[in-house]
N, C-alpha and C positions, 0 to 999 in steps of 0.2 A: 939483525932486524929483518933480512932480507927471509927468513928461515919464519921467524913468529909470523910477518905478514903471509907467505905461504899457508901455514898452520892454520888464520884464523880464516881465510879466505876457502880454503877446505870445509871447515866445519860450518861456514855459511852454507856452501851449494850443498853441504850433507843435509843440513837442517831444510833447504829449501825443497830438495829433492823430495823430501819425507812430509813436508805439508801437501807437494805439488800430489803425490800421491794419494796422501788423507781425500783431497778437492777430486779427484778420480775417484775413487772409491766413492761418495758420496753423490756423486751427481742425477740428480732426476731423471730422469727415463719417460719423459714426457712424450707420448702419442696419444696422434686422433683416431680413435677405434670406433666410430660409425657416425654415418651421416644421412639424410633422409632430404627427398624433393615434392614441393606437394603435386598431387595428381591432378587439381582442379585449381583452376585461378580466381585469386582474389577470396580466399576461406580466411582469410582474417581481418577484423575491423577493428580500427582506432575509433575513438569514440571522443572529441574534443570536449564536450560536458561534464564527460567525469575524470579524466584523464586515465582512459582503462584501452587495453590492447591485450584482443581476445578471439578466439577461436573454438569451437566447439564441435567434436566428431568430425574434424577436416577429415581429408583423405591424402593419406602420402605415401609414396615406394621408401623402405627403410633397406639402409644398406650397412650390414657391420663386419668389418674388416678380420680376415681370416688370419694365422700367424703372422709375423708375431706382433700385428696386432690387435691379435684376439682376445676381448674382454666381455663381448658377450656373442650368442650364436645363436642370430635369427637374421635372417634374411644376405648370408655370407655370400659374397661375391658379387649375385647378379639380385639382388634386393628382394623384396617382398612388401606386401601389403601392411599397413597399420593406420589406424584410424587415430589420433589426439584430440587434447584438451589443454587448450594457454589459457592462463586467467591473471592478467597482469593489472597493476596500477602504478602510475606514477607516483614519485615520490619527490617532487623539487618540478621547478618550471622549468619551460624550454630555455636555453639561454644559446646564445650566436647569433649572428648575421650570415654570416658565406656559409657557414655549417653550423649546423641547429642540431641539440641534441637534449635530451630529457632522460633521468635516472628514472628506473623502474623494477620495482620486486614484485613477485609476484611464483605460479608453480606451471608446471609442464608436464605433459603423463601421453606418452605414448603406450598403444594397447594391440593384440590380434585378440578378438573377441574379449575373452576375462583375461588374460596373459597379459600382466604388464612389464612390454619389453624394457623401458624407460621410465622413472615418476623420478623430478627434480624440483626441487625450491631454490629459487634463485633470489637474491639482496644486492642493490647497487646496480644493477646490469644498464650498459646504458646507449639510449634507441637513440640514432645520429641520421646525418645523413645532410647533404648541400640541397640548399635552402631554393626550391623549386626544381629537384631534379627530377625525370622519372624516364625511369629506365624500358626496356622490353626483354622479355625472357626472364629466366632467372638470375641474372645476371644485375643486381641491383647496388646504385649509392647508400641508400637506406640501409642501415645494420642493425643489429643490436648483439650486443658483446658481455659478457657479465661471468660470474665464478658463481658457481654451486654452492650450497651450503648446505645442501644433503641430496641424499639420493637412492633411490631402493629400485631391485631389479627381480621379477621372479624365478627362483633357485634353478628353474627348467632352462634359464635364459643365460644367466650369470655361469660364464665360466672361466673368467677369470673377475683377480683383487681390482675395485675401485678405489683410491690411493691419492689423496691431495697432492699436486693442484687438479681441481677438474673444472674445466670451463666449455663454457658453447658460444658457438656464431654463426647467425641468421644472418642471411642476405633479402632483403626484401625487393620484389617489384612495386610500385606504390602507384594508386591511382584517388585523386589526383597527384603531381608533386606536389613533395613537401612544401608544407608555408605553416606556419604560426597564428594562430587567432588567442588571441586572451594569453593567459599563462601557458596554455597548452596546442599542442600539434592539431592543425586545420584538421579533422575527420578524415581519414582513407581507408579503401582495405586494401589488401597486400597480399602477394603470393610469395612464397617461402621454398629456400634452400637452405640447408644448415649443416653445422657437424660439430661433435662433441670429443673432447681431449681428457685424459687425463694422466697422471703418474701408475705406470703399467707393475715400479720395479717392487714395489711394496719395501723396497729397503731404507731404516731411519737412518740419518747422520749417523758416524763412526766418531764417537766421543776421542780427539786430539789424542791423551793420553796412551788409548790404546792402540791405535793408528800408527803412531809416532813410536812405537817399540823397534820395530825394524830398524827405521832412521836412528834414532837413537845408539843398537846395536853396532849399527855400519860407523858412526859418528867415534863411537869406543872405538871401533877395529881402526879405526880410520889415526887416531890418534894416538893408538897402542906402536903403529909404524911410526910415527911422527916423531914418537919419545927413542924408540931403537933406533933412527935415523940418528937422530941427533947424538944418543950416547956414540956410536961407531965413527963420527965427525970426530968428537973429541980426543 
């Protein structure tokens, strides 16, 4: 008995070894490869009547992260210039008391003259923040946090694969603090700090079957000793 439990406690950690490695093999490679601070305060407005949060030809220092996590190559290390465009609207009302927050979709297209370093559409993203805060600097309560749902870069710019998950996050300064009027966020505008993430490895899942060959291999070898063990006992 003492011989089978051995056996089957073997072909456990074989088989465990051989998923733990599938789960290695597969894991995302998620980094944030550039981020941008605006130049001038207060270039974006919320607008309480239509529930829209919007910016146009702001001005901000754009910074994108050089190996390895370089995915696109402008403004590498010490930043550069780029002028944007947010055009958001809400989609649901505010809801909270201590923290207030509202879902919003809408697009975002960071530019150097015609060069579009950035252009994102984003669904569900969603603008928070404790309910009368307001901060100084860029250093703000106010967020807004959300996942891409597409995204195009120009080939001059793009040098490496964009690769799901890809998400961003603004930090906002808000004047006034946050408070609620009607369904929608009291009217502010906001200055902006942000940075965008995505999956760098461009690698899919490794489908069990194939993954598991090795394991499987070692699990035989493993078992092919098990059985001569035991003939030589006898």
């Amino acid at each position: 008995m003492s011989r089978v439990g051995f056996g089957k406690k073997v072909f456990i950690a074989a088989a465990i070894a051989a998923l733990g490695a599938t789960a290695s093999a597969t894991k995302a490679a998620t980094i944030t490869f550039a981020s941008f601070n605006d130049s001038l305060a207060n270039q974006w407005t919320y607008n309480n009547g239509a529930g829209t949060l919007s910016t146009s030809g702001a001005i901000a220092n754009w910074t994108s992260f050089g190996p390895p996590n370089q995915i696109l190559n402008y403004g590498v290390g010490a930043g550069a210039p780029v002028t944007y465009t947010v055009s958001a609207t809400a989609t649901g009302a505010v809801t909270g008391t201590t923290v207030l927050s509202q879902t919003i979709s809408g697009t975002m297209t960071f530019k150097n003259g015609g060069t579009t370093i950035l252009s994102v559409v984003f669904s569900g993203a969603i603008l928070s923040g404790t309910a009368g805060s307001q901060s100084s600097g860029l250093t703000a309560d106010t967020s807004i946090v959300g996942q891409v749902i597409s995204y195009t870069s120009d080939p001059s710019v793009q040098v490496g694969s964009f690769t799901a998950p890809f998400s961003f996050s603004i930090s906002f300064t808000t004047i006034p603090g946050l408070t609620k009027t009607g369904s929608n966020f009291t009217s502010f505008t906001a200055t902006a700090t942000g940075s965008f993430s995505a999956d760098q490895s461009g690698a899919s899942p490794t489908p069990l079957p194939i993954a598991a060959w090795g394991g499987m291999s070692l699990m035989g070898a493993i078992g092919g000793v098990g059985a001569f063990i035991k003939r030589r006992r006898r």
